[in-house]
DSSP file (Angstrom, degrees, kcal/mol; ACC not computed):
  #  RESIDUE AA STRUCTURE BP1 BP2  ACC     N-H-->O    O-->H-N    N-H-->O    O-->H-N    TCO  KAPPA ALPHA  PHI   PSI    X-CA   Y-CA   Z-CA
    1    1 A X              0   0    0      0, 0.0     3,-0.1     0, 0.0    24,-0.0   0.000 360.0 360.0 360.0 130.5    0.0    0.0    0.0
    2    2 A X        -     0   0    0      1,-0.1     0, 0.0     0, 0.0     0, 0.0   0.024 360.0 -88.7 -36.2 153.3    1.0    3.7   -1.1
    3    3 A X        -     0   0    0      1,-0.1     2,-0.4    18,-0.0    -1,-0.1  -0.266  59.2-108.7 -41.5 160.7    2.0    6.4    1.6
    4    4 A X        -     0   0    0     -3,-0.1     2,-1.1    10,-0.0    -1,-0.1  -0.831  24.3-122.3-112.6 144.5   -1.4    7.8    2.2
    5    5 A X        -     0   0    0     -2,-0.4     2,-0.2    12,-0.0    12,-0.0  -0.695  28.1-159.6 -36.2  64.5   -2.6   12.0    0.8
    6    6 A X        -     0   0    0     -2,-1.1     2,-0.6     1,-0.1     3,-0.0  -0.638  13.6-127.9 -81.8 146.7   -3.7   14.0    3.7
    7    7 A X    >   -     0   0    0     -2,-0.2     3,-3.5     4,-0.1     7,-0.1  -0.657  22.9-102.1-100.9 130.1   -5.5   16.6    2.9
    8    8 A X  T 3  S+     0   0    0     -2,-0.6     2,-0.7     1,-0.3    -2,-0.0   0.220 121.9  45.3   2.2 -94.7   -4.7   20.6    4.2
    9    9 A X  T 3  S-     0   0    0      1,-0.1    -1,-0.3    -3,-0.0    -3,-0.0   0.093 101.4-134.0 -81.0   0.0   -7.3   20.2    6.7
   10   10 A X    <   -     0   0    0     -3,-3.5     2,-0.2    -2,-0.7    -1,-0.1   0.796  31.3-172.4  37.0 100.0   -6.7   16.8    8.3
   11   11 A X    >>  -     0   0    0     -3,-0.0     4,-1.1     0, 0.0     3,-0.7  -0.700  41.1 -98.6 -97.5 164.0  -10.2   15.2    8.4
   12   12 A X  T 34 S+     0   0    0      2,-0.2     4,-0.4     1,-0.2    -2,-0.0   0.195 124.9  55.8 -76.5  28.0  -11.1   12.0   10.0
   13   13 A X  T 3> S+     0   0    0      2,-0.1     4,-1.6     3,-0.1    -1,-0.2   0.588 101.6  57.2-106.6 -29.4  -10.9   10.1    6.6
   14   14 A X  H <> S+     0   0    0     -3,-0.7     4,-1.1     1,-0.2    -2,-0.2   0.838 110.7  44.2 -73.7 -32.0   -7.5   11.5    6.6
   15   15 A X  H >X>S+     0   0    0     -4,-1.1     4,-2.8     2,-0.2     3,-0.8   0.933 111.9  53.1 -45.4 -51.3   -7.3    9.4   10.3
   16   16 A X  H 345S+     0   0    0     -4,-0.4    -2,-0.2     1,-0.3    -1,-0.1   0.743 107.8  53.3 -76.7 -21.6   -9.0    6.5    8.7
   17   17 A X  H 3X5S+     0   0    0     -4,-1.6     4,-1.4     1,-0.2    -1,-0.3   0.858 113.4  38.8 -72.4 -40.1   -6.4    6.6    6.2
   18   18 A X  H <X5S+     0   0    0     -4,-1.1     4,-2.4    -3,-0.8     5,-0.3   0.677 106.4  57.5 -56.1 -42.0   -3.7    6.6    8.3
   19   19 A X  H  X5S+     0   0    0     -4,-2.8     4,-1.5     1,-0.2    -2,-0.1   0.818 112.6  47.1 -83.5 -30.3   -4.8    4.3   10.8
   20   20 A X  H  ><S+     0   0    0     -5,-0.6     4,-2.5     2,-0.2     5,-0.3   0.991 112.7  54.5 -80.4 -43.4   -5.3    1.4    7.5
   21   21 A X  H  X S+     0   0    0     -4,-1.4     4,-4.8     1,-0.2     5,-0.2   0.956 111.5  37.8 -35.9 -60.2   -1.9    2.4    6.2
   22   22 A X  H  < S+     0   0    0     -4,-2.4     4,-0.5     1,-0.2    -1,-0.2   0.797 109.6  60.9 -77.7 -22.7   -0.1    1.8    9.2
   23   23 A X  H >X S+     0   0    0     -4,-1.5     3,-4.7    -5,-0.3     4,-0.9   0.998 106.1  48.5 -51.2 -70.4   -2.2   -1.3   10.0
   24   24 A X  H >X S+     0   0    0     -4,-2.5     3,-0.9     1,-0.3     4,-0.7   0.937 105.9  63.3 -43.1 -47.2   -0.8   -2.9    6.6
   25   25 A X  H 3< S+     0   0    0     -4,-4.8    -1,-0.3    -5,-0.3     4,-0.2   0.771 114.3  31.8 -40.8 -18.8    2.8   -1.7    7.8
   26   26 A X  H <4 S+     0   0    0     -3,-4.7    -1,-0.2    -4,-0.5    -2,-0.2   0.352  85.9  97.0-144.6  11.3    2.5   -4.0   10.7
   27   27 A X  H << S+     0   0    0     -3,-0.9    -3,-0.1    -4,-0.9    -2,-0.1   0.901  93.4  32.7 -46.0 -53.8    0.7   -6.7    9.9
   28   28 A X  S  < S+     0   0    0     -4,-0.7    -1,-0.1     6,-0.0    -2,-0.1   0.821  90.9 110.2 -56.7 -55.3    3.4   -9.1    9.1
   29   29 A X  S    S-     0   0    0     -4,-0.2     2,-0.1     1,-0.2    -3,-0.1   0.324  73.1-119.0-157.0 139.1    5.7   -7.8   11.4
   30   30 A X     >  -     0   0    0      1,-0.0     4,-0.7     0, 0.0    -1,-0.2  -0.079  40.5-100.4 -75.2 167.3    6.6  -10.1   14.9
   31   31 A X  H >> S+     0   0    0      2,-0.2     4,-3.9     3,-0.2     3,-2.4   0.982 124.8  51.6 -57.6 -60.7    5.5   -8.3   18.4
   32   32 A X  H 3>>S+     0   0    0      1,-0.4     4,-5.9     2,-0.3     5,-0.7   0.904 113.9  42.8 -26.1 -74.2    9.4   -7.3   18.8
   33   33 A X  H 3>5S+     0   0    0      1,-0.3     4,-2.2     2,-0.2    -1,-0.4   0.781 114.9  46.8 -59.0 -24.8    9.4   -5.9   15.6
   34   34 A X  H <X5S+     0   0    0     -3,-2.4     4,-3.1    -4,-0.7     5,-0.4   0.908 111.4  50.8 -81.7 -43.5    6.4   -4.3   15.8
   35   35 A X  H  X5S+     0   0    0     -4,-3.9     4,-1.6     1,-0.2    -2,-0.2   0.782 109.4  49.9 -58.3 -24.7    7.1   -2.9   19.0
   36   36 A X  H  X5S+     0   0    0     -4,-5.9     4,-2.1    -5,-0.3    -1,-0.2   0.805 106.9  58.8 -92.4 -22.5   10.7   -1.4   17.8
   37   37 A X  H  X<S+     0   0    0     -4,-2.2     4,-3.1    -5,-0.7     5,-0.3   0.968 109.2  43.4 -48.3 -50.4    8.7    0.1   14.8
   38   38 A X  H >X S+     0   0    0     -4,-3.1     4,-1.5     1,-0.2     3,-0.6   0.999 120.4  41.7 -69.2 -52.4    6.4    2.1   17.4
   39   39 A X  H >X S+     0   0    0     -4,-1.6     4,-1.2    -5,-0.4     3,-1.1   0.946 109.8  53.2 -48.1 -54.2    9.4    3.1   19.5
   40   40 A X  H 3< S+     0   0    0     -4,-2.1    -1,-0.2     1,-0.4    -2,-0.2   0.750 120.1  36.0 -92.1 -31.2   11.9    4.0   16.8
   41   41 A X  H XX S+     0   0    0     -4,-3.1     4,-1.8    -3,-0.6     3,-0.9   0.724 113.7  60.9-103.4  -1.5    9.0    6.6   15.1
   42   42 A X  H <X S+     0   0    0     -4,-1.5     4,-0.8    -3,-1.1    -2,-0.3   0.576 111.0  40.3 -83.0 -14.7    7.8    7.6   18.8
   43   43 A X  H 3X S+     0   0    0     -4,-1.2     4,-0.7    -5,-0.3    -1,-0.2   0.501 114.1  50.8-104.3   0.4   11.3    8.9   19.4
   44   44 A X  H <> S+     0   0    0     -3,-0.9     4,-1.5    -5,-0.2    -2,-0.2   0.886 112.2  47.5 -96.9 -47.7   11.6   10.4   15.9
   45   45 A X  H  X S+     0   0    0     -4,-1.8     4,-4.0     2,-0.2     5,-0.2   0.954 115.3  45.0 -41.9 -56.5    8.3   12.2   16.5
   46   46 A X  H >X S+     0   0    0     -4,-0.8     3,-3.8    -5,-0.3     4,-1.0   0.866 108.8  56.0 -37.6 -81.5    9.7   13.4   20.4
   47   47 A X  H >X S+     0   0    0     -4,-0.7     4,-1.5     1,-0.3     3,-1.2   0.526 111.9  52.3 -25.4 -95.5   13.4   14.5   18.6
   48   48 A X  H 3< S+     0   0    0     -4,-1.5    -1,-0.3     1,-0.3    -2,-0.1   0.412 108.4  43.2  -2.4 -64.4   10.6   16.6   16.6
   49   49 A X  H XX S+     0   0    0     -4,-4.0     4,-2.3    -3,-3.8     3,-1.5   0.925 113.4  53.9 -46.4 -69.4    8.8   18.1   19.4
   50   50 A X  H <X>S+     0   0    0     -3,-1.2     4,-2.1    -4,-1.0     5,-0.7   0.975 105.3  46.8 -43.5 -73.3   11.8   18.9   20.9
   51   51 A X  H 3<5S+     0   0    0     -4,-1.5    -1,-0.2    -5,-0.3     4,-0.2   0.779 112.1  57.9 -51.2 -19.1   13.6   20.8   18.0
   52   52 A X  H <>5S+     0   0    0     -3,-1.5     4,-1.4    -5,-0.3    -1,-0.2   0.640 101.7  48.8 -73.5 -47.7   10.3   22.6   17.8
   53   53 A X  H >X5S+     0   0    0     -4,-2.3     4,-1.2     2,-0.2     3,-0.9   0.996 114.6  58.3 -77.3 -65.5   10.3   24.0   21.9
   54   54 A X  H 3<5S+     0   0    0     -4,-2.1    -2,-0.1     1,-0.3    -1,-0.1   0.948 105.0  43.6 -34.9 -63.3   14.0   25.2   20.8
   55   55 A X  H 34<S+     0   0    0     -5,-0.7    -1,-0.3     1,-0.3    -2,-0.2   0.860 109.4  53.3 -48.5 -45.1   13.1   27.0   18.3
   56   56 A X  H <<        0   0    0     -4,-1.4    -1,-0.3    -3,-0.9    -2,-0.2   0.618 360.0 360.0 -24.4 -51.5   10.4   28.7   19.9
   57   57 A X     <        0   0    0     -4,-1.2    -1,-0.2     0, 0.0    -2,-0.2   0.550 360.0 360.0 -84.5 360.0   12.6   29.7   22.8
């Protein structure tokens, strides 16, 4: 399955869209592996955050 569109206004089809993408991503996928998928983008998203409050300040 493609990367998903979202559209300028993030609607909840743009959720529903997401939430089926990332389902297919992880179907296959062992707990382990699935679990170091969700960590490894839950720390890219923080690092985000972070770099964001910097800027800000």
């Amino acid at each position: 399955m493609k990367k998903p569109i979202l559209s300028p206004d993030f609607t909840i089809e743009d959720i529903h869209k997401l939430r089926e993408y990332n389902y297919y991503q992880t179907k296959d996928m062992t707990p382990q592996e699935r679990m170091d998928y969700y960590n490894s983008r839950g720390m890219e998203v923080h690092r985000e955050i972070q770099l964001r409050k910097l800027q800000k300040a």
